[in-house]
C-alpha positions in Angstrom: -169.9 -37.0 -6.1 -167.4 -39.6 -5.6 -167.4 -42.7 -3.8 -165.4 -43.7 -1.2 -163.4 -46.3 -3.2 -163.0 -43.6 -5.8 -161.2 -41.2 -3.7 -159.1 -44.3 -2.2 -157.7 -45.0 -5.9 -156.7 -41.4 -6.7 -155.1 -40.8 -3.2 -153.1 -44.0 -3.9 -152.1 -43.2 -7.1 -151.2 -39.2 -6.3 -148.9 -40.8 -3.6 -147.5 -42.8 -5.9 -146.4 -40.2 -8.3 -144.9 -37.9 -5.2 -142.5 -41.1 -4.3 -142.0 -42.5 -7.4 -139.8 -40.3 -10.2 -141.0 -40.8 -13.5 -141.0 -39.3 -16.1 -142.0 -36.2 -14.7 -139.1 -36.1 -12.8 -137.4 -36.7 -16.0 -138.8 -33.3 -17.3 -137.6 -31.2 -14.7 -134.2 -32.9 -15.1 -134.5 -31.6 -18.4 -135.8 -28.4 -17.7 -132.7 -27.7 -14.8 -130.0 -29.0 -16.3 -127.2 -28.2 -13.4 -127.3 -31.4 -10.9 -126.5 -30.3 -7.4 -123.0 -31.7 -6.9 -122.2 -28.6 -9.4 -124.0 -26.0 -7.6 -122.4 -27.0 -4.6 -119.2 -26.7 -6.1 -116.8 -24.1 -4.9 -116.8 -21.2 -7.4 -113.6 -18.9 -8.6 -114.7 -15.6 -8.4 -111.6 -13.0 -9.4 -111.8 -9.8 -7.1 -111.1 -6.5 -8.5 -107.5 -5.5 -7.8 -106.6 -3.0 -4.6 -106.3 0.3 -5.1 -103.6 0.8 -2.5 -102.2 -1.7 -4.6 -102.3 0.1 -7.3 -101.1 3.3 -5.3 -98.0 1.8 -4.1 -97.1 1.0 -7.9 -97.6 4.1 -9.3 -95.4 5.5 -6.3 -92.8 3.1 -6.8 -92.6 3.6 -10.1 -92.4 7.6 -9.9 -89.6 7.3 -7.4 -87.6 5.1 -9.8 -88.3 7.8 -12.4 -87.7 10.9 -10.5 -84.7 9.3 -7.7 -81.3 9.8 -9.3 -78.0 7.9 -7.6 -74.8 9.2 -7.6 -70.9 8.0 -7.3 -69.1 8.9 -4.7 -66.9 11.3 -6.8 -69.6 12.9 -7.8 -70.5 13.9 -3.9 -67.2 14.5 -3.4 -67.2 17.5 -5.8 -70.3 18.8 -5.2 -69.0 19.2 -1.0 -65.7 20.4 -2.1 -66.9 23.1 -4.7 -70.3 23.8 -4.0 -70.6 27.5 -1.7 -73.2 28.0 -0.5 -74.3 24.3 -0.4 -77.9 23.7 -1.9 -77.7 20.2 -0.8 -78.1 17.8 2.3 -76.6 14.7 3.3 -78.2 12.4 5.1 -76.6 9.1 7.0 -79.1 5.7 7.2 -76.8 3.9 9.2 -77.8 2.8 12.4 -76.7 5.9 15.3 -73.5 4.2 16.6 -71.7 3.7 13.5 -72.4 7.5 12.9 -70.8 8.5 15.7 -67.9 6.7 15.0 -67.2 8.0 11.4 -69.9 9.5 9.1 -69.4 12.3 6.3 -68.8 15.7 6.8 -71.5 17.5 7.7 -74.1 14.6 7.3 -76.9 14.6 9.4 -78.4 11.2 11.0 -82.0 9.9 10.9 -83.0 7.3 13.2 -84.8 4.8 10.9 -82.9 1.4 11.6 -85.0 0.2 14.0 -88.4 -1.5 12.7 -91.1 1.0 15.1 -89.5 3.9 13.1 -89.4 2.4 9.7 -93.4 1.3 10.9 -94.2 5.3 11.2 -92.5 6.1 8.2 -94.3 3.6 6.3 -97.6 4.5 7.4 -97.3 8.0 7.3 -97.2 8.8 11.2 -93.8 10.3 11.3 -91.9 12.5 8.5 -87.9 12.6 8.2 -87.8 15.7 10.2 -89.4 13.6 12.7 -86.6 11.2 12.6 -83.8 13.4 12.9 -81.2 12.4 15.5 -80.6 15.6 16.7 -82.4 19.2 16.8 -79.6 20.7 14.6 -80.7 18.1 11.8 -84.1 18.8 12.5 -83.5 22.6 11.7 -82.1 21.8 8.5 -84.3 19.5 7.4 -87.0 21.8 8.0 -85.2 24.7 5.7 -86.9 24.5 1.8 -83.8 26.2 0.4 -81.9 22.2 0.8 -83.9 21.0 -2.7 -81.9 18.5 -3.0 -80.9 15.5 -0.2 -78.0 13.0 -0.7 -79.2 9.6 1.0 -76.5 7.0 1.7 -76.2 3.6 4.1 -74.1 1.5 3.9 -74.4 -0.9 0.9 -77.0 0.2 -1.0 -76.6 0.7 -5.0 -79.6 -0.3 -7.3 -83.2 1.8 -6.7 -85.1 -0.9 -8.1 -84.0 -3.7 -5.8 -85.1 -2.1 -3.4 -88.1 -3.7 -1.4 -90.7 -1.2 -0.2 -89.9 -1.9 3.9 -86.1 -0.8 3.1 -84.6 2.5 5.6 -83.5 4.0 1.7 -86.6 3.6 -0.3 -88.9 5.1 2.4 -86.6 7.7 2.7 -86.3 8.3 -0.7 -90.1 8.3 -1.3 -91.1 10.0 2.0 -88.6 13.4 0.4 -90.6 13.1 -3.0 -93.6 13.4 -1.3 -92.4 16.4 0.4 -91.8 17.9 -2.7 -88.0 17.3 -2.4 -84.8 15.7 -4.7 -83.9 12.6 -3.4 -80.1 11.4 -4.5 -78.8 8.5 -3.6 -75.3 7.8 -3.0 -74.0 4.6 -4.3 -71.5 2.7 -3.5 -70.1 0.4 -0.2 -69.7 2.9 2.8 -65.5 1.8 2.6 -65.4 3.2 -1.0 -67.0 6.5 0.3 -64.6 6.9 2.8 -62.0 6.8 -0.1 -63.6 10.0 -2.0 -65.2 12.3 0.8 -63.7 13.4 4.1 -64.6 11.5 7.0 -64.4 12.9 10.7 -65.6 11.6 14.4 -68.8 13.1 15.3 -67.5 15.6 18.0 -65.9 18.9 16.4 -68.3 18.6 13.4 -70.1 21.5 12.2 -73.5 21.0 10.5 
């Protein structure tokens, strides 16, 4: 049994090793050596790369593989000599400027303005979709056209092509449907130089 003067001393002296670090304290130290400025720290944690990342790589990369680009000559021939035709040509440019001059028997799609180019991008709309007229939709719709000639009007190099360009999501939305896409190179004045030209009205598609 202990006295009351006892149980005074050890109360003292257990409150004095609660508010006092000593060398117990110094134990735990040792025993956790991470101080809490370093847990507080912000940590870098590297997150796993995006798979539609990845996707849009891959697709990118099979469209510059599998897209070939033509001269101008070369589409020149292949309307002058080529009966029947196995092979459509389709005009970027914005609707107006197609009226006014475009190549012979080139249909239009409508994807200069940013809501279409959206729904092309995202899958909600397909080229046939974009057609600027029903006759251009009814050929785009015909599987015996494998291959399609693409053309705007400055557009050269596939691979400098960012993924929001009219062309490349042309070009990759015709792979996808199991198509050719060509692309014809070259500034729009030089293609007026090889292929025959004509106003819109009177043209036969």
């Amino acid at each position: 049994m202990l006295s009351e003067g006892r149980r005074e001393g050890l109360r003292l002296s257990l409150n004095r090793s609660l508010s006092e670090p000593g060398e117990a304290s110094g134990e735990a130290a040792v025993r956790c050596p991470v101080s809490l400025p370093h847990l507080l720290a912000p940590q870098v944690v590297s997150m796993p790369a995006s798979p539609c990342g990845e996707s849009a790589t891959l697709q990118r990369s099979l469209l510059l593989r599998r897209a070939r680009a033509l001269q101008p000559a070369e589409v020149a021939r292949k309307l002058t000599k080529t009966k029947p035709r196995n092979f459509l040509l389709v005009d970027l440019r914005p609707f107006i400027a197609y009226n006014l001059r475009h190549i012979r028997s080139a249909i239009n799609l409508n994807c200069s303005d940013r809501f279409n180019r959206k729904r092309l991008q995202l899958r909600r709309a397909s080229v046939v979709d974009l057609a600027a007229s029903p006759c251009g939709r009814d050929l785009l719709k015909k599987r015996c056209y494998k291959e399609i000639i693409v053309y705007d009007d400055s557009t050269t190099d596939l691979e400098a092509l960012p993924p929001h360009h009219p062309v490349y999501l042309v070009l990759n939305a015709l792979l996808e449907d199991n198509r050719e896409p060509l692309l014809l190179k070259g500034e729009y004045t030089s293609l007026l130089f090889f292929c025959a030209c004509v106003p819109l009205q009177g043209v036969e598609l």
